[in-house]
C-alpha positions in Angstrom: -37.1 124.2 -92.1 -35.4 120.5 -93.4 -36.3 119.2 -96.4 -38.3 116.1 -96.3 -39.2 114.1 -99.7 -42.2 111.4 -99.6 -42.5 108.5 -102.6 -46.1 107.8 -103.3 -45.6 106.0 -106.3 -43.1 104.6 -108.7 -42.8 103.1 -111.7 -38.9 102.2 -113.0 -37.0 104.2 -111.7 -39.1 106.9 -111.6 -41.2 108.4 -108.8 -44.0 110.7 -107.8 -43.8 111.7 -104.6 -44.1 115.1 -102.1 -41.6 117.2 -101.6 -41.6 119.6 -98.5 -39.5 122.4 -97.6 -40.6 124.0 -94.4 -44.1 124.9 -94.7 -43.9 124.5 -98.5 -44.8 121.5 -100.7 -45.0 120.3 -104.4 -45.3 117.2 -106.3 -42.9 115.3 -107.9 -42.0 115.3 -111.0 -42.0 118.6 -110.4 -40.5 121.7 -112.4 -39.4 125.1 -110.9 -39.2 127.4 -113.6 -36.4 129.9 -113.7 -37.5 133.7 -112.6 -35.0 136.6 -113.2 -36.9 139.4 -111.5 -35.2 141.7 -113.7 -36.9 140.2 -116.8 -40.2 138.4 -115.7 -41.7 137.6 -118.9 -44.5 135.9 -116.6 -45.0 137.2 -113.2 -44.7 134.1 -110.7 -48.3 134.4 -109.6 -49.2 134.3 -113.3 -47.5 131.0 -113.2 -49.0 129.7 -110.2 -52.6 129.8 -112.0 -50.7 127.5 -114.4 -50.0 125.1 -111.6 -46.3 125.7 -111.3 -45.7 124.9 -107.1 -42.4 126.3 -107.4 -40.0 128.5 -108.4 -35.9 129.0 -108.3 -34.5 131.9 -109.1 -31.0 133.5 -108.7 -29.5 134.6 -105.1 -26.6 136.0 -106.4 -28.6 138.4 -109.0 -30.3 139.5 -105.8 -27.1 140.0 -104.1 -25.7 142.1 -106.8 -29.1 144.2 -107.8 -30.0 147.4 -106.6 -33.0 147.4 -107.2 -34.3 143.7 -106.4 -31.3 143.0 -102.6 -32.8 145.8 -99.9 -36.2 144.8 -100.9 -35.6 140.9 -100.7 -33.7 141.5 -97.5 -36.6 143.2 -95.9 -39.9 142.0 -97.4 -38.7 138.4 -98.5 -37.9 136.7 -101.6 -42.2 135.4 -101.7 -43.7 139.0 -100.9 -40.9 140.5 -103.5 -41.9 137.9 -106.8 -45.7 137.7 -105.7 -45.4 133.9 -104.8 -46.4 132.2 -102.3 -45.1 128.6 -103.4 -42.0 126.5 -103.0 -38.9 129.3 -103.9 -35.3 128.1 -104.3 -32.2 129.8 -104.9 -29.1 129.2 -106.8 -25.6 130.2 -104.9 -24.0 132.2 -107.9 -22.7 128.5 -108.9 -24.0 129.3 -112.4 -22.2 132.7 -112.9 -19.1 130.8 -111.8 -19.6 128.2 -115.0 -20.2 130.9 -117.3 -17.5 133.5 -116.2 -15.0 131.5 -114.1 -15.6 133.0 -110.6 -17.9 134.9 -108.6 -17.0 137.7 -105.8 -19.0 135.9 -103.0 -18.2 133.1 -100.8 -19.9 130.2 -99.4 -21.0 131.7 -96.4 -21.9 134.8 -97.7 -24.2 133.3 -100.2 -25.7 130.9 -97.8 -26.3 133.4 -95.6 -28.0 135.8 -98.0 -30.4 132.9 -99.0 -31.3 132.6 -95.1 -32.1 136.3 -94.9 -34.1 136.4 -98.0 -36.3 133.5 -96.8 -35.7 130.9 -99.4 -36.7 127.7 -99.0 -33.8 125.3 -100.4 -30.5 126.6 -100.5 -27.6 125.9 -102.5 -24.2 126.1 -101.5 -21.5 127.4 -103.6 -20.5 124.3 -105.4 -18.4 123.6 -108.2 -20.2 123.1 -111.6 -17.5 121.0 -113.3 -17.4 121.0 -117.3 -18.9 117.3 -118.0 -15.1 117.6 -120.7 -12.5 118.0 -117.6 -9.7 116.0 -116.6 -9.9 113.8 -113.9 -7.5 115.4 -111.8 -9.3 118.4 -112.1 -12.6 116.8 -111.3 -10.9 115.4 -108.3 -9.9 118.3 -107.0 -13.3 120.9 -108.2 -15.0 117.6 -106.1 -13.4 118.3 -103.0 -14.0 121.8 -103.1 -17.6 121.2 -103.1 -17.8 118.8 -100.2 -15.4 121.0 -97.8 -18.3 124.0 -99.5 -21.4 121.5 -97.8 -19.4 120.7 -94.7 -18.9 124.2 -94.2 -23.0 124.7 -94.7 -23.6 122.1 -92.6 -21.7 123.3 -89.6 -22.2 126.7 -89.7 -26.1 126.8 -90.2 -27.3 122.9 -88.9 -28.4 119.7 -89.9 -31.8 121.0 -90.2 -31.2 124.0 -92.9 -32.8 123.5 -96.4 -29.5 122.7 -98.3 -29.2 121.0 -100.9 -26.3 118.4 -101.8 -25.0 118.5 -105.2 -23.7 115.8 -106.8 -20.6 116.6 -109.1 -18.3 114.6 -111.1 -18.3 115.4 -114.9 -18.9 112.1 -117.0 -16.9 109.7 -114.5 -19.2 107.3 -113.6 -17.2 106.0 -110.4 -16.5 110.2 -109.3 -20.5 110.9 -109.8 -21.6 107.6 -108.0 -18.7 108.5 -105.1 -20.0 112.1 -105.2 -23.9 110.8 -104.6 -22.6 108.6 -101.6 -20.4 111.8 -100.0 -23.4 113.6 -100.3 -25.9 110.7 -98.3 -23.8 110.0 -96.1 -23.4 114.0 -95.0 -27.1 113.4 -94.2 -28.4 115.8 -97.7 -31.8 115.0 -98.4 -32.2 117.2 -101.8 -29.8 116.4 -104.1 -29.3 117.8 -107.3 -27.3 116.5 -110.3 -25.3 119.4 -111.8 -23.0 120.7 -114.7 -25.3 118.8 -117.3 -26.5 121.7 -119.4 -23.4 121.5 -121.6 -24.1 117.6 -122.3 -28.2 118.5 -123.0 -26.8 121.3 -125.4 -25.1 118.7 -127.3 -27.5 116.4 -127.2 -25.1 113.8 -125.3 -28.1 111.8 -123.6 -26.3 108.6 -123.8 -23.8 109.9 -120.8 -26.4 112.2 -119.3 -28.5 108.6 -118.8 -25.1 107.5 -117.4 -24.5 110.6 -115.1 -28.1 110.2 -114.0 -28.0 106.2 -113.3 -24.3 106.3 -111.6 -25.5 109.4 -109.0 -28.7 107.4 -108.3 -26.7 104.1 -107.7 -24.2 106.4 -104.6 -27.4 108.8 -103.0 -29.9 106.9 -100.9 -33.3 105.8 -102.2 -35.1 108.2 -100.5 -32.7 111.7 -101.9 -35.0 113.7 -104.2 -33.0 114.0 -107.2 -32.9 117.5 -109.1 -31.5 117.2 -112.5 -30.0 121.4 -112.9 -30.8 123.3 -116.1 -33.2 120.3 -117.6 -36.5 121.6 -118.4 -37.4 120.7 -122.5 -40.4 118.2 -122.3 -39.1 115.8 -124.4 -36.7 114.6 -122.1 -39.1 115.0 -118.9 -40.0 110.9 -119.6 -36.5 109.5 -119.6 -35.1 111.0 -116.7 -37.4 110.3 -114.9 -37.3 106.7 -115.9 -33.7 107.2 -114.7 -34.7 108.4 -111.5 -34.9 112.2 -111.7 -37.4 114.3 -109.3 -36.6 118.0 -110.1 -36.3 120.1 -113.3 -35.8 123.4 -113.8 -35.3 125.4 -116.9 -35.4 129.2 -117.9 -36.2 127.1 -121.6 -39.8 128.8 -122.0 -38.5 132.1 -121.8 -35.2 131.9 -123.6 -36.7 130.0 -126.6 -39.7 132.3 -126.7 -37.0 135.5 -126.9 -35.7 133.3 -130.0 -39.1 132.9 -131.7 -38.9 129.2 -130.8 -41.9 127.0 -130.0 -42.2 124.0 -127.5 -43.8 121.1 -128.4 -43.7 117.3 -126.2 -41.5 116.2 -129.0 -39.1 119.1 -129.7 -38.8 122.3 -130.9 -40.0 124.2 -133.6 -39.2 127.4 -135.1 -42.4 130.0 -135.1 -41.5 132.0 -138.4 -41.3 128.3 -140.3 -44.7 127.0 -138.9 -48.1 127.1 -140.9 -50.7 125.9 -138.0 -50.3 126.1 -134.0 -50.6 122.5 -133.1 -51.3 122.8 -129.1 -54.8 123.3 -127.2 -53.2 126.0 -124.6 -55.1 129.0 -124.8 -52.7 131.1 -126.7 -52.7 128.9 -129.1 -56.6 128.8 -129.7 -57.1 132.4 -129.6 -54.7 133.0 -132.4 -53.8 131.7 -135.3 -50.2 131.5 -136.4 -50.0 134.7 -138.3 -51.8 137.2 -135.8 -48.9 135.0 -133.1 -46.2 136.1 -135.5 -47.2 139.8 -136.1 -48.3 140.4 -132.8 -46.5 143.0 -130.7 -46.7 140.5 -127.4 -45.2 137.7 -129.2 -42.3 136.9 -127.1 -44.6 137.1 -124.4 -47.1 135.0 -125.8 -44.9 132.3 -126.7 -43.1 131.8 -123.3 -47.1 131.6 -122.2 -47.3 128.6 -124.3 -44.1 127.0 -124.2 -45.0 126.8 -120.0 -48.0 125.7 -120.6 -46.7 122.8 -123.2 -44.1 122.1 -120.7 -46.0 122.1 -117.6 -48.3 119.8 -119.2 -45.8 117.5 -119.8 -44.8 117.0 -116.6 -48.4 116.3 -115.4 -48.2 113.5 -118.6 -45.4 111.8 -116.6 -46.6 112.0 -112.6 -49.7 110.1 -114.4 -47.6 107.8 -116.5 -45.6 106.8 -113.0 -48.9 106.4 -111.0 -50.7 104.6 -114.2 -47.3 101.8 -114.7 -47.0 103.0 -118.2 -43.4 105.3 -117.7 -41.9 102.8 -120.5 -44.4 103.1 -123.1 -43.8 107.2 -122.5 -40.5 106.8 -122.6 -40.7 105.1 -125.9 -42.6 107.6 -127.3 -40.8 110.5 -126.7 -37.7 109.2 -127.3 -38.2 108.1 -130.7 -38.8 111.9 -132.0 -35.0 112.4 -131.9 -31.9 109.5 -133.2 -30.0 111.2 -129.9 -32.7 110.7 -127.2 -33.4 107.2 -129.2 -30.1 106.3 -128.5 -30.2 107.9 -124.4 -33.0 105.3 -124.5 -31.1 102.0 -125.4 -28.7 103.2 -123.0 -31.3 103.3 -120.5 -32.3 99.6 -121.3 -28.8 98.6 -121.8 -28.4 99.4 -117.8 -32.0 98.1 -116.9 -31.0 95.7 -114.7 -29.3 98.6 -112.5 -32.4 100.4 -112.9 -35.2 97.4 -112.7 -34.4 97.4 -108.7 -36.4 100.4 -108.1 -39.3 99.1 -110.3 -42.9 98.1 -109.4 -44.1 94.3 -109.1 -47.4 95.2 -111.3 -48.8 97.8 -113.7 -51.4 98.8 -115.5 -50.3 97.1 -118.9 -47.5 95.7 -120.9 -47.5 97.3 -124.6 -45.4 95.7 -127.1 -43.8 99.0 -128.7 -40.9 96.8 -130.8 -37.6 95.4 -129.6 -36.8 97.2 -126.9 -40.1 96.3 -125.5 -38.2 92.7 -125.4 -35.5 95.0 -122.9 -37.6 95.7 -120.2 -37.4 93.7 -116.5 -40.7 92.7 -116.7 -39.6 90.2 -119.2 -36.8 89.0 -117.4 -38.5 88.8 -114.5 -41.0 86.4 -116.1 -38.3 84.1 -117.5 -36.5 83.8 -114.0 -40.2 83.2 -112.5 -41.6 80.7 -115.0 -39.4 78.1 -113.8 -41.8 77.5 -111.0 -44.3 76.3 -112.7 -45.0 72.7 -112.7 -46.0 71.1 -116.0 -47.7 67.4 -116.0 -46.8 64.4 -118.3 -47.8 65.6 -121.6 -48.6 69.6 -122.5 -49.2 71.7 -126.1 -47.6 74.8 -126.5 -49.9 76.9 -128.6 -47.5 79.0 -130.8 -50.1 80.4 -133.6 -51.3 77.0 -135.3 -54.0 74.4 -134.3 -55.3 72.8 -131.1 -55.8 69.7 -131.0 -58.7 68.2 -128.2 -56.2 65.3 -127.3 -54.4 68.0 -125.0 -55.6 68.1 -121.4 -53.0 70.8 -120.7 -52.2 73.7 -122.9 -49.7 76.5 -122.7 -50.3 79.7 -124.8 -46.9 80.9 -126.7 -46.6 85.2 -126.4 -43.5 86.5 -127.3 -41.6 88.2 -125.7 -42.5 86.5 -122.9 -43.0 82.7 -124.2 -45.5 80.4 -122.3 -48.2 81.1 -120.6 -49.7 78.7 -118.5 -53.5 79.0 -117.3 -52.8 80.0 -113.8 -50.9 83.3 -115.0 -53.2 83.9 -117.5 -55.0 87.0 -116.0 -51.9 88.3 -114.3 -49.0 90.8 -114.8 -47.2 91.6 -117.3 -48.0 88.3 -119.5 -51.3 88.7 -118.9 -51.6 92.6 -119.4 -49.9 92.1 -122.5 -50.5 93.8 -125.4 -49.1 92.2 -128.5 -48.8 92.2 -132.3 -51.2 89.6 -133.8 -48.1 89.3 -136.0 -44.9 88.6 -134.6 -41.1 89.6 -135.4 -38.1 87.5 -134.9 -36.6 89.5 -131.8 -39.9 88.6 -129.7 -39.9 84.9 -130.8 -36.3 84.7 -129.6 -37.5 86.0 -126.8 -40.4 84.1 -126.3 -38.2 80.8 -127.0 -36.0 81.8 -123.9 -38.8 81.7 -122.0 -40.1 78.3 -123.1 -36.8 76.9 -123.0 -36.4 78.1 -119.0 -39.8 76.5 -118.0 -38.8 72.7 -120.0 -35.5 72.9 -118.5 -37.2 72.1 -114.7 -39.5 70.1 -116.1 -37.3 67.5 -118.1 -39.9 64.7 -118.6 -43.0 66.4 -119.6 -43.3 65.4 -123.4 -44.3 68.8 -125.1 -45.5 69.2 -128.6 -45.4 72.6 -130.2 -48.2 73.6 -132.9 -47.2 76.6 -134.8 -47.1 78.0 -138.3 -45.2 77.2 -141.2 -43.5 80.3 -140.3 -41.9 79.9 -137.2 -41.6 75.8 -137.7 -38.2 76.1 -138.1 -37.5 78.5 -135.1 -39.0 76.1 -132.7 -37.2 73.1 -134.3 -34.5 74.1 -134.2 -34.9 75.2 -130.5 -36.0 72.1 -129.4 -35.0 69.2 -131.4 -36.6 66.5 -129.3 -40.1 68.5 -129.3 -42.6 67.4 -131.7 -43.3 70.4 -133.5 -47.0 70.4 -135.7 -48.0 73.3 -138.4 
């Protein structure tokens, strides 16, 4: 019955991998939409045609149902939603944030989720506002661990819980909380109480919550990220180092007339043309969607769909080595998830540990593009290159034959010697034919790391009138020719 989590592949911080619970699997990134099976707007088998693996869905609403807890108790929670997948359950934990307490315990919850034959449990932790006082963190903290010691001891090392990891907006309390939960041997872990901080479009400090739990749990924890599940944020966790979404998002906005896209979120009764390829939005066209009696139904089928195909956008991103240009893209559709973004690169270097040697390509996407490790790993590897007596750097203007040995200049990375020319990232890099100041600078860093080892090679630069300056001024005792 343990949970076991494989990596196949990664790319930043980000991984796609296999996660197994019992005799269950899905990959990762993976998304387990939320099913209340008091309001299944798609019946789970529905969504397994769509490719969704797994599900979660609410113990405690099957504690408390009387329709939904004798049949779960006897038939199972897979025979009772018609799925056959991955199934986890939520402890009540989520009542408790919305109305302050719930009249079931640890045990009792933990217990139930046994009997109904889910396959990850979640113990009765403490979803702390992200806005609470230390203290009170503290102590809502402690709660949580005595709640997972208690788990562990009463039903074995080898039940499916999960380990949450707490801790509001306290980067030191949420990397603390990941360690706690490692070192109590937790194998899923999932970050929790972020909803609030996604509602208000906080993603600078969700980046941080996300980074600072990664940097306690162990490299191998598969890393569920509660209550996230709109596509347009899929890409940046991950790069963070998220595993697990889930989201009742494609239901609730559907009940609101509100349509998913990769990008955001649009308002059905504003739009003028459905701008997806899912089936329901070929078959109709935007006003037979609006007048038609299945519409809330119809949209939730789509915003899945949009949202499952997202995620299958990122697992390829990881396995292709372009995460970062994803990331780029979807961040820039909103100035708050543009700005979770440079907080992202503004902690790279925590991040750049998890990262892969070599990918697919390097695509210059503006400054930030200058942010990433792979140019810092360049400049603290081009050192090693040993130059002869006399070399021309090539930056844009002419080359004259007198030059036995010749460096190309490409920013952001700076010189290229011959022997790197075909090899990552320099030489999978994609580049404007016309350059921008924050790349030259960049670039100049580069060149000026290699001619610091290599103090009595005479170089002479050939640029444009353009950059002239720039170089001169970087290396005075270069001869610089336009």
């Amino acid at each position: 019955m343990a949970v076991t989590f494989e990596v196949i592949h990664k790319d930043i911080a980000g991984r796609v991998g296999k996660l197994k619970a019992g005799d269950k699997m899905m990959k990762t990134p993976g998304l387990l939409p939320v099913v209340n099976p008091h309001l299944q707007i798609i019946p789970p088998a529905e969504m397994k045609k769509m490719g969704v693996e797994g599900i979660i869905t609410n113990a405690y609403i099957f504690s408390k149902s009387k329709e939904f807890r004798e049949q779960a108790e006897i038939r199972g929670l897979h025979d009772v939603l018609g799925f056959d997948g991955l199934i986890m359950t939520d402890s009540g934990s989520f009542q408790m944030s919305v109305y302050g307490s719930v009249d079931i315990t640890n045990e009792q919850t933990l217990a139930f989720q046994k009997q109904i034959g889910s396959n990850i449990w979640v113990p009765l932790d403490i979803p702390t506002h992200p806005d609470t006082e230390r203290e009170e963190v503290i102590r809502q903290m402690e709660i949580t661990f005595d709640r997972m010691k208690e788990a562990k001891e009463i039903f074995g090392d080898d039940a499916p819980i999960s380990g949450p990891v707490q801790g509001a907006v306290f980067g030191d309390l949420r990397e603390e909380a990941g360690r706690r939960v490692s070192e109590m041997g937790f194998t899923y872990c999932p970050v929790g109480a972020v909803v609030p901080l996604m509602e208000a479009y906080r993603y600078r400090e969700l980046v941080d919550v996300i980074i600072d739990a990664k940097k306690g749990l162990a490299p191998g924890a598969c890393v569920h990220l509660f209550g996230a599940g709109h596509p347009s944020m899929f890409a940046l966790a991950v790069a963070c180092g998220c595993d697990i979404f889930d989201s009742a998002a494609y239901a609730l906005y559907a009940k609101e007339g509100r349509y998913i896209t990769p990008s955001g979120t649009l308002k059905l009764d504003e739009m003028s043309e459905l701008p997806c390829a899912c089936p329901v939005c070929r078959s109709h066209t935007v006003e037979e969607l609006k007048k038609s009696p299945d519409k809330q139904k119809l949209l939730a089928y789509h915003n899945l769909a949009v949202t499952m195909a997202e995620i299958s956008r990122v697992r390829a991103a990881v396995q292709e080595g372009t995460l970062f240009e994803l990331v780029d893209e979807r961040c820039r559709s909103h100035p708050r998830l543009y700005d979770g973004y440079r907080r992202l690169l503004e902690r790279i270097d925590e991040v750049a540990k998890f990262d892969r040697a070599s990918k697919r390509r390097f695509f210059y996407r503006g400054n930030e593009s200058c942010l990433r490790p792979e140019v810092a790993n360049y400049h603290k590897m081009i050192p090693r290159i040993t130059l002869g007596p006399e070399v021309l750097v090539s930056a844009g203007g002419p080359k004259p034959s007198r030059f036995e040995e010749v460096l190309d200049f490409k920013p952001p990375f700076g010189p290229v010697p011959y022997e790197l020319a075909e090899t990552f990232p320099a030489g999978q890099a994609e580049i404007p034919p016309t350059w921008d100041e924050y790349m030259v600078e960049f670039g100049i860093r580069g060149l000026k790391a290699l001619l610091e080892t290599n103090p009595e090679t005479k170089v002479t630069i050939s640029t444009t009138q353009k950059w002239e300056a720039a170089f001169r001024e970087a290396f005075p005792d270069a001869e610089v020719i336009v």
